[in-house]
C-alpha positions as CSV (number, residue, x, y, z in Angstrom):
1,X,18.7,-0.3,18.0
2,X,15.2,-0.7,18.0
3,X,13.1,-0.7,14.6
4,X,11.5,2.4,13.2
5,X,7.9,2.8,14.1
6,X,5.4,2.8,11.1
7,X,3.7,6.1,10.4
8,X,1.4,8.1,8.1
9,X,-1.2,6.4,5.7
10,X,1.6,4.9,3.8
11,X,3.3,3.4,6.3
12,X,6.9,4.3,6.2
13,X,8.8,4.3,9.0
14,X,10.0,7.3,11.3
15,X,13.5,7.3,9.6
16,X,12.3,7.3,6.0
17,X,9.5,10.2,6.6
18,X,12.5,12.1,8.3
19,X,15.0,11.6,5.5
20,X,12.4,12.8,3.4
21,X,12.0,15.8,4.8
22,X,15.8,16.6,4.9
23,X,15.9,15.7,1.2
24,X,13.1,18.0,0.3
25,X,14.8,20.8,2.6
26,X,17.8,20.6,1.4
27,X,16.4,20.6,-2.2
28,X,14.2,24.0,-1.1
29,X,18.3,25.3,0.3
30,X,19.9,26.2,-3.0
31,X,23.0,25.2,-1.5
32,X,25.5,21.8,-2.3
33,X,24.6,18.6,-0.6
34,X,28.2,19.3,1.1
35,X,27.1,22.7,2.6
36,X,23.9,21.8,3.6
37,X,25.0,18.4,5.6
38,X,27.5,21.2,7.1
39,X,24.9,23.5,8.4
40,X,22.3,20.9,9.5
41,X,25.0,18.2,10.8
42,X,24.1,15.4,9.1
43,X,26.0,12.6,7.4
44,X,27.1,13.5,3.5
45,X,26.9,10.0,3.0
46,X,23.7,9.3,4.1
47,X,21.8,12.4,2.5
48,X,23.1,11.0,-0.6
49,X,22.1,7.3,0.4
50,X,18.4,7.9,1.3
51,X,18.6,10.5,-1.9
52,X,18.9,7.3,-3.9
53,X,17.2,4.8,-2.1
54,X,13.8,7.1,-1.9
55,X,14.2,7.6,-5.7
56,X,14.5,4.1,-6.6
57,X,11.8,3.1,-3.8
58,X,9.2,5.8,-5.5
59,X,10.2,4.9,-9.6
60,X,9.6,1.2,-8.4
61,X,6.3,2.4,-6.5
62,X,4.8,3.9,-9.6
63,X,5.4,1.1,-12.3
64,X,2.1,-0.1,-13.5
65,X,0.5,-3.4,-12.1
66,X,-0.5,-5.5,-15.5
67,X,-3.4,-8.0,-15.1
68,X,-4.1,-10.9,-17.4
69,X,-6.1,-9.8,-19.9
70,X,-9.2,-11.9,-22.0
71,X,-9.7,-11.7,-25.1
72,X,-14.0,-11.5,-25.7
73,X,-16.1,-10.9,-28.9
74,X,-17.2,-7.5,-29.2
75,X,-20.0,-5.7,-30.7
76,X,-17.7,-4.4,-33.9
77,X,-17.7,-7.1,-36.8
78,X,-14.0,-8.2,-36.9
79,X,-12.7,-7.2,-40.7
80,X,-9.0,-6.9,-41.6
81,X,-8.7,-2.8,-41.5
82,X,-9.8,-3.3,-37.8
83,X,-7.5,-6.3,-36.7
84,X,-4.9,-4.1,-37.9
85,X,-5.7,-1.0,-36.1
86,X,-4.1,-2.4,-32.7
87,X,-5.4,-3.5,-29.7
88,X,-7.0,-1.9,-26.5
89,X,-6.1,-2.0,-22.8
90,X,-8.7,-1.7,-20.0
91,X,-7.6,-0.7,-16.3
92,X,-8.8,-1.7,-12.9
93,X,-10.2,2.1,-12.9
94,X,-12.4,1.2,-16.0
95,X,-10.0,3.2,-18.2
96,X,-9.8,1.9,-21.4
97,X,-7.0,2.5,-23.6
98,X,-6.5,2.1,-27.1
99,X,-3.2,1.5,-28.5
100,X,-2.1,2.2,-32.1
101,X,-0.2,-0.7,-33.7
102,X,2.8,1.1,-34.1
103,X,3.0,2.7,-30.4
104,X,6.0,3.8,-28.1
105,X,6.6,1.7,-25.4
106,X,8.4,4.1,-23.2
107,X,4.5,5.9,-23.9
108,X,2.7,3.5,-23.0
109,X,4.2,2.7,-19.5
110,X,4.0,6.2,-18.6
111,X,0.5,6.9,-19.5
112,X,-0.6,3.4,-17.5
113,X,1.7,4.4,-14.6
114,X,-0.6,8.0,-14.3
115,X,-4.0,6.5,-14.7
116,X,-3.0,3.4,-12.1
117,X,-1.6,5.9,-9.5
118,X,-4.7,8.2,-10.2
119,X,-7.1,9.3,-7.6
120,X,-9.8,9.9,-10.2
């Protein structure tokens, strides 16, 4: 079998835009995975497949890139209240967050996955 042909901006391949689609049809249907494979006569066992592999694929596409980070003097005298205060994180965007000392991780990797993906 020959390989699948890259399309679209973000170049997946035929097979991947097409399982797409059936995913998000089948989705739209209202009806069991079962039932729909039935009606569109397509492999149970590969709607579920691609289900899973498109998930991972996009949760592993929207993780945040980290880059190493230098620490500079700033402008705000340096006094014990502030050191304590936490630290701050700035983005390829320019974002620039500040993070309480006692922060949620879980929190924090979501809000940095939304402004890296963001088209701002």
């Amino acid at each position: 079998m020959a390989k699948s042909k890259r399309i679209g901006s973000d170049h997946e391949s035929v097979r991947t835009v097409f399982w797409r689609g059936v995913i998000e049809e089948w989705e739209r249907s209202g009806v069991s995975q079962a039932e729909f494979c039935r009606q569109r006569r397509v492999s149970l066992s590969s709607l579920r497949w691609w289900r899973w592999s498109l998930k991972k694929r996009d949760r592993r596409e929207t993780r945040p890139t980290f880059l190493p980070i230098r620490v500079v003097p700033g402008p705000l005298e340096r006094t014990p209240e502030r050191e304590s205060d936490g630290f701050e994180v700035l983005l390829r965007q320019g974002y620039c967050v500040r993070v309480p000392r006692n922060f949620e991780a879980e929190s924090l990797l979501r809000l940095l996955g939304v402004l890296e993906t963001s088209r701002c």
